[in-house]
N, CA and C of each residue as an Amber inpcrd file, in Angstrom:
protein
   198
 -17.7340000  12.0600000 -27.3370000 -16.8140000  12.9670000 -26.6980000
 -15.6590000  12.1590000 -26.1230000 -14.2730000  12.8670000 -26.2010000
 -13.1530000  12.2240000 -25.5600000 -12.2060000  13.2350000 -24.9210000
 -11.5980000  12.8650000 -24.4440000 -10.4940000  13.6120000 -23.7080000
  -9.2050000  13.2390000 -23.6720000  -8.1530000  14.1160000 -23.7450000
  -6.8610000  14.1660000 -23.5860000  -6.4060000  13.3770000 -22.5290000
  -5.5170000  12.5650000 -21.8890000  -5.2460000  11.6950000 -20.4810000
  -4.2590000  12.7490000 -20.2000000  -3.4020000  13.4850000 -20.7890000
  -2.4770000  14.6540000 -20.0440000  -2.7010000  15.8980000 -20.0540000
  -2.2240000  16.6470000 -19.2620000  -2.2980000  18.1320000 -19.7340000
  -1.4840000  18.9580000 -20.0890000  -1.8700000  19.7940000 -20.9110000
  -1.1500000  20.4700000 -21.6180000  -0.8960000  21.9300000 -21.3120000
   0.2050000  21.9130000 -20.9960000   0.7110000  23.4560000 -20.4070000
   1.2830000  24.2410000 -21.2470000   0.6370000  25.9020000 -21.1100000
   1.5790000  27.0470000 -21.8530000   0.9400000  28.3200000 -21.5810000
   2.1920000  28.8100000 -21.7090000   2.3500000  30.4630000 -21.6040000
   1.4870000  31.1820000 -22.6970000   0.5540000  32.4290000 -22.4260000
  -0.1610000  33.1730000 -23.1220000  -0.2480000  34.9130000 -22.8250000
  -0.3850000  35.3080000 -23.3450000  -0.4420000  37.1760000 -23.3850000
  -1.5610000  37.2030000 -23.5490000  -2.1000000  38.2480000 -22.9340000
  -3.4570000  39.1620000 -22.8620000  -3.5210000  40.5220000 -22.4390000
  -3.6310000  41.7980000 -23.4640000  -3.5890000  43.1620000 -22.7290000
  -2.0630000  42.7700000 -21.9280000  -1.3040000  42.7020000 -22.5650000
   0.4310000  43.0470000 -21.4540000   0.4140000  42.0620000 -20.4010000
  -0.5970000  41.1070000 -20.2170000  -1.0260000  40.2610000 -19.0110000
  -0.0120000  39.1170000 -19.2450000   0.9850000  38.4820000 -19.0660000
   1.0950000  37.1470000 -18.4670000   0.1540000  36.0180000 -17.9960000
  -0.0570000  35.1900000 -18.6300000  -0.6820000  34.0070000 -17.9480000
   0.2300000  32.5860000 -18.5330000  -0.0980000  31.4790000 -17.4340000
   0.1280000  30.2490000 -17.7290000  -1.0010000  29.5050000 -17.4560000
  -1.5530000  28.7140000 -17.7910000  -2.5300000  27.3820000 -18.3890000
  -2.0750000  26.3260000 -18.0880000  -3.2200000  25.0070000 -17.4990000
  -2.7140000  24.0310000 -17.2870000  -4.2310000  23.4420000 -18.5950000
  -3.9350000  23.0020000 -19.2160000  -5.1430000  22.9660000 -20.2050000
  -5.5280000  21.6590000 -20.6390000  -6.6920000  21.1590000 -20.8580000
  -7.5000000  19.8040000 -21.0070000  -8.0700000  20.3780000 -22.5140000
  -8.0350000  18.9740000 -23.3260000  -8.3750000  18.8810000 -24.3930000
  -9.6170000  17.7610000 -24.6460000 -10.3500000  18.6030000 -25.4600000
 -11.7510000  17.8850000 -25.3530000 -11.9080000  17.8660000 -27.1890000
 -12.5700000  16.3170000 -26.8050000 -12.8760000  16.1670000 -28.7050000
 -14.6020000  16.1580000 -28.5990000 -15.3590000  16.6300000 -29.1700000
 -16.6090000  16.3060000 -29.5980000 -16.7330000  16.3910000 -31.3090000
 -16.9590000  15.0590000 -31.7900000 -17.4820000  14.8460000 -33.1640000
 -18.5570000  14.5530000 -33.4180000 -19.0800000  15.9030000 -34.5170000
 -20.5100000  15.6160000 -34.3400000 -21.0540000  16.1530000 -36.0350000
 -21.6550000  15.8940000 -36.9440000 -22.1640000  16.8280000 -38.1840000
 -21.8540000  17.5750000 -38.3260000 -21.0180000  18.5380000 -39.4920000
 -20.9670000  19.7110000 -39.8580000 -22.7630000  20.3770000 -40.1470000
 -22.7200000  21.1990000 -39.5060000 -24.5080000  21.5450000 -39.4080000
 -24.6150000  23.0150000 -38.5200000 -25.3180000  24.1090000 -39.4150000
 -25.5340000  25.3180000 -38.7650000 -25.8420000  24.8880000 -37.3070000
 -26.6950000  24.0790000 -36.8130000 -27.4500000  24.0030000 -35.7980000
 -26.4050000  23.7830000 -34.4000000 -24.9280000  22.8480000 -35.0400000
 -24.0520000  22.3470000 -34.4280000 -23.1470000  23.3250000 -34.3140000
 -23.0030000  24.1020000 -35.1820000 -22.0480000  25.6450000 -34.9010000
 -22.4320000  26.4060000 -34.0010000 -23.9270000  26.8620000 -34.0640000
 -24.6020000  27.7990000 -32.8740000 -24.4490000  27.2310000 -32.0340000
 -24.6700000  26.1820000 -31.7360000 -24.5450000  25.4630000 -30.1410000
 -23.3140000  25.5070000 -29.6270000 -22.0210000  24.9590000 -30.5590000
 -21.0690000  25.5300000 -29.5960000 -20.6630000  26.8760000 -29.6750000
 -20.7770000  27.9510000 -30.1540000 -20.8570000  29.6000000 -30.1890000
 -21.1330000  30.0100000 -28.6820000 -22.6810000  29.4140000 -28.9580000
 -23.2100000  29.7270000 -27.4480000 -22.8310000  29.0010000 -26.2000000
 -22.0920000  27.9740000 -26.5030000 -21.7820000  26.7610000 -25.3880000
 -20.2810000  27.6020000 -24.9200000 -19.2520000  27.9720000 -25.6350000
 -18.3730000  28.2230000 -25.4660000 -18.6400000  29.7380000 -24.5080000
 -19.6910000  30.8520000 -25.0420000 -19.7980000  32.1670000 -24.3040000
 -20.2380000  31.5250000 -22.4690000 -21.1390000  30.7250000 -22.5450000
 -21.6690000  29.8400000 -21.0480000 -20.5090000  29.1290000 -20.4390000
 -19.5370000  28.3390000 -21.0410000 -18.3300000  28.1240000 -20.1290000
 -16.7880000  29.0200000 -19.8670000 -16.6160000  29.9150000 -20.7870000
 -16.5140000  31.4100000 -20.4910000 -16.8500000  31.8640000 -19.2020000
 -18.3150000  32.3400000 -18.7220000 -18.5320000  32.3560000 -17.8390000
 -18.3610000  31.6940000 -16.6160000 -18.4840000  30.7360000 -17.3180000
 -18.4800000  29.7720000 -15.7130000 -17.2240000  29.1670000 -15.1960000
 -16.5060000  29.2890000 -15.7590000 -15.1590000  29.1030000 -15.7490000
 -14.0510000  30.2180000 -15.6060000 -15.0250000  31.0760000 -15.6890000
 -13.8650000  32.8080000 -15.2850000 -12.9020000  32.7230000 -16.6010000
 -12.9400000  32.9300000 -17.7850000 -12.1230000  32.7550000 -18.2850000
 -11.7810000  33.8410000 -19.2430000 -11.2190000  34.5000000 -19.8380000
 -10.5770000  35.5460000 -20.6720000 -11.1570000  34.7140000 -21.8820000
 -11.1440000  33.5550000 -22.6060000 -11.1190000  33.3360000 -23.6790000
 -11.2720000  31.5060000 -23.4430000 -11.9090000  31.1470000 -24.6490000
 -11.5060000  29.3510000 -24.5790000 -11.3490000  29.0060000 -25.9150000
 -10.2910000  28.5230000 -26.0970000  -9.7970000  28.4360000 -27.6740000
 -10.8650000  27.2370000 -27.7050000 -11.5490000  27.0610000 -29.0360000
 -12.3570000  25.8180000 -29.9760000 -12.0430000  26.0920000 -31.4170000
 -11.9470000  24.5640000 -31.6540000 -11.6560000  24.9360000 -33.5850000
 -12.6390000  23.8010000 -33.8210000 -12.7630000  23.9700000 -34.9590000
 -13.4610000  23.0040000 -35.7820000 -12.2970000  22.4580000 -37.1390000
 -12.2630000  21.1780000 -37.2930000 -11.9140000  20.4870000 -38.8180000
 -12.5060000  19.7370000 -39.4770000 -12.8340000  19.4420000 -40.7340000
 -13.8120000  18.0820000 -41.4100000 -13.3170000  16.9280000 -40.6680000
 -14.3270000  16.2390000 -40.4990000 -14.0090000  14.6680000 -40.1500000
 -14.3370000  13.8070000 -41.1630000 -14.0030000  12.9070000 -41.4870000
 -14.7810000  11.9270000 -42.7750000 -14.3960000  10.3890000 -42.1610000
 -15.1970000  10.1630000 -41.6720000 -15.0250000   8.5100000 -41.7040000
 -15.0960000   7.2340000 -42.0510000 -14.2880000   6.7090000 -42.3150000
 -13.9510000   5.4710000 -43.2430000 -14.1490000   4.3180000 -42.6680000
């Protein structure tokens, strides 16, 4: 796991809502693997919660390392 050293700010809409974000970027590389998808599915609905949040953007891309 790694992290961003700055943060990254921006404007977002929700339902007619206004918001601004001060936002941290998090890397975890780990197997493409059903087991690794469910976990963050469910990891993401648990910091959702706990974080009060409308939404938490996560993406996934291939990694291949050389």
């Amino acid at each position: 796991m790694s992290t961003e050293t700055r943060t990254i700010r921006g404007p977002w809409r929700h339902e007619g809502e206004s918001y601004r974000d001060d936002l941290v970027r998090v890397f975890v590389n780990v197997a493409d693997e059903p087991e690794h998808r469910r976990f963050f599915v469910e990891c993401k609905e648990r910091l959702k919660s706990r974080f009060q949040q409308i939404d938490i953007w996560m993406t996934t891309d291939p990694i291949e390392v050389l």
